[in-house]
Structures are given as C-alpha cells and as structure tokens.
C-alpha positions in Angstrom: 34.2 -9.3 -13.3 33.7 -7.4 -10.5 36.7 -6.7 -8.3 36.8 -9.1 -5.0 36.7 -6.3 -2.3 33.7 -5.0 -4.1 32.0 -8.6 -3.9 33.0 -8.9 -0.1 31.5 -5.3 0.4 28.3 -5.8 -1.8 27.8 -9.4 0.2 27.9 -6.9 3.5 25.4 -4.7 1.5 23.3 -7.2 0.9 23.2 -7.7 5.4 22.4 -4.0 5.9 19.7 -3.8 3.2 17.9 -6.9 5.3 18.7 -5.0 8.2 17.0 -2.4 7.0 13.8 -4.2 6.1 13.4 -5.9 9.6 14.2 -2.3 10.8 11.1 -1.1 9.1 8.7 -3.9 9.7 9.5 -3.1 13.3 8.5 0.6 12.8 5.2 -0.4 10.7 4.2 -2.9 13.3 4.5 0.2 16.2 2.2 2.4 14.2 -0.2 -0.4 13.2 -0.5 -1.4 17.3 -0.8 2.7 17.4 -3.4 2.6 15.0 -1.6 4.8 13.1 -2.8 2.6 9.3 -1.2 5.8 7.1 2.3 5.7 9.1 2.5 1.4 9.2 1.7 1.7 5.4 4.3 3.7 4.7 6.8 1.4 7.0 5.5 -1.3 5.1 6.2 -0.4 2.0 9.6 1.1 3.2 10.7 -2.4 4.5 9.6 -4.0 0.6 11.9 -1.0 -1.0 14.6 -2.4 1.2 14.2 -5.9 0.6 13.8 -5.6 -2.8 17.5 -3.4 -2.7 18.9 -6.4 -1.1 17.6 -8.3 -4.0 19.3 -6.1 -6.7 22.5 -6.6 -5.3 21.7 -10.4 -5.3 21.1 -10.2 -9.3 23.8 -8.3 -9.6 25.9 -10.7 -8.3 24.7 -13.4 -9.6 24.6 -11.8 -13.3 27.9 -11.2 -12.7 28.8 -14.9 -11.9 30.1 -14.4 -8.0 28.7 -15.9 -5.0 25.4 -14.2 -3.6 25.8 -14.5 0.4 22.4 -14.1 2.5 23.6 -13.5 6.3 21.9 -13.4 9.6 21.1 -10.0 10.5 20.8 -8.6 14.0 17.5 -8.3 15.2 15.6 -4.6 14.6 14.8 -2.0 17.5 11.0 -3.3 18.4 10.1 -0.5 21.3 9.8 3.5 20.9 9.5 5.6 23.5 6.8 8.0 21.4 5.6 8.6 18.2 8.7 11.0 16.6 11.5 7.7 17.7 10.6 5.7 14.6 11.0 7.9 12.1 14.2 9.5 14.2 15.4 5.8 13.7 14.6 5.5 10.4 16.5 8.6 9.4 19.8 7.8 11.5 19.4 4.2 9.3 18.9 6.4 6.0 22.1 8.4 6.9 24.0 4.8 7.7 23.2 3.4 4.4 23.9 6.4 2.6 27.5 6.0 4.2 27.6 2.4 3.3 27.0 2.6 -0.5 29.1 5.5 -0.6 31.8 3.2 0.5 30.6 0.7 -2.1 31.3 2.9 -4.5 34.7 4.0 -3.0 35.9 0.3 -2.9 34.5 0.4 -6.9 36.1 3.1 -8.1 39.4 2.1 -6.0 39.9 -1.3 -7.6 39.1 0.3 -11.1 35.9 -2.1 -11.0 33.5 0.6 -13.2 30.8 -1.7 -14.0 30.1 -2.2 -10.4 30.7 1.8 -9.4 28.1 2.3 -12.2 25.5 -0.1 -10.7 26.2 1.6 -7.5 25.3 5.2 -8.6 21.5 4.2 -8.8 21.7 3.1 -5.3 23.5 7.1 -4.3 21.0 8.5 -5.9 18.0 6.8 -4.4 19.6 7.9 -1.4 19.5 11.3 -1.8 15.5 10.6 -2.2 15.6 8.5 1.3 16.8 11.1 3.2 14.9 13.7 2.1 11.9 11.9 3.0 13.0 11.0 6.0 14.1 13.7 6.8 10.8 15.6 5.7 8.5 13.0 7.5 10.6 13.6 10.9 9.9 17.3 11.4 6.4 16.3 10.4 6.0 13.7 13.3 7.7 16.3 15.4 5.3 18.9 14.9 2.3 15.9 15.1 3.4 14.6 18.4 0.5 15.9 20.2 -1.4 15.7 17.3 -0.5 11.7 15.2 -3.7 12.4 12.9 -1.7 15.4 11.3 1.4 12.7 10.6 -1.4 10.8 8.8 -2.9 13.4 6.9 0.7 14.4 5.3 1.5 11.0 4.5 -2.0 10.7 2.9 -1.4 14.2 0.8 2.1 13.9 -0.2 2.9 9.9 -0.5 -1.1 8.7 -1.3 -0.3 7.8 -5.0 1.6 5.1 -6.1 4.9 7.0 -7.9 5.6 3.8 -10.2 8.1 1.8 -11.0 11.8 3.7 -11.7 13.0 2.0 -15.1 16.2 2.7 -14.3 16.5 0.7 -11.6 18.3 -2.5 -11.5 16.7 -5.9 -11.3 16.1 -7.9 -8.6 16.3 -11.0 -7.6 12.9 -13.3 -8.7 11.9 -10.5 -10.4 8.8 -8.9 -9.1 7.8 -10.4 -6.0 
C-alpha cells in the first residue's frame, strides 16, 4: 500500500497535471487564433500528454486501492503578449512539474513506500524529455519572433512524425482515450 503522504501528494499531482493540460490548451488556442496550425498542434497534443499523466496517477491509485481525487484547478493564463510568452510559460510549467514529482518521489522514498518511488521514476525521466524540448522550442520562437513561419518549419522537421507509444509507461485511466 502506498504510504498516505504519498497518496495526499499524488492526489495534488493529479491537480497540477490538469493544470497543466488547461495550461496548454490555452497556448494551442493562441497559436491557432495566430494561425500558427504547427505551433497549436504541438500545444494540443502537449495538453493530451498531460491529461493522460493525470490519468496514470489516477490508475495508479486506483490499482493500488486508495481514493483517486479530481480537484478544481485554477483557471490557465489565456493572453500573451507575443509569440516567445507561450512557450516561456510552458517552460517555467515544465520546470514546476519537474519540481513537483521530484517531491513525489522525495515523500516516496521518505516513507519507505518503493513501489510508488518506482512508479514515479517514469514520470523524472519524462521530465528530463519536457524540458529539453521546451527548452529547445523556446530559443527557437526567440530567434522566430520576427519570423513565426521559421517556429513552424522546426516543429514540422523535428516533431512531424508521430514517436509512438513509450511501453514503459504506466497505464492510464480508461485506457486509451
């Protein structure tokens, strides 16, 4: 059984990661009214990865016999000032979460609970992965700022294909919605 400061930290998660999504649909919906399809796209499926994080931690929970709690979450950031903002937000977010899971797994390894530190370490290393394309996509849209077609063309030459499911990564909730 998971340890119970765990399960009131993974039920916090579970907020952030739905945060998260909204966060991104907010993003997706700026480029779309930008005309921006490559950037929303992206966003999109961004605020999908999130949801479907939030879901994991739902089946885990719930394969683990404790309560699965689905908050309210604060509303997302719905204005930028220019086309670099979003992603700068995004990234910022990326950083948070990275913080967050890290104390997931703190609170884990603390309480001796190493089934749910393992079931974290998926979630570190996808992390790493976030913020490195975050991170990668912001000095992209900060050397496109005059230029948004150039943001476009990178996303279309370096995210274009779909990479596939990771097999290693826990189930979610509903399976594959």
């Amino acid at each position: 059984m998971p340890a119970a400061a765990f399960v009131a930290k993974l039920n916090e998660q579970i907020a952030n990661e739905f945060a998260a999504s909204q966060q991104y649909v907010a993003v997706a919906i700026y480029y779309d009214d930008e005309t921006l399809p490559r950037l929303a796209g992206f966003f999109y499926a961004q605020a999908v990865e999130e949801r479907n994080h939030a879901l994991m931690m739902v089946q885990y929970l719930l394969d683990a016999g404790e309560e699965a709690i689905i908050p309210a979450v604060a509303g997302p950031r719905n204005r930028f000032a220019d086309l670099v903002e979003p992603v700068a937000v995004a990234l910022e977010q990326e950083r948070k979460v990275t913080r967050q899971i890290e104390g997931l797994a703190a609170v884990a390894r603390e309480h001796g609970d190493y089934q749910s530190e393992q079931f974290v370490q998926w979630f570190l290393k996808e992390q790493v992965e976030e913020v490195a394309t975050m991170s990668d996509l912001l000095r992209t849209v900060e050397r496109s700022r005059e230029n948004p077609m150039w943001a476009e063309e990178y996303l279309a030459r370096e995210h274009g294909g779909d990479a596939g499911e990771d097999p290693t990564a826990p189930r979610a909730a509903g399976g594959a919605l």
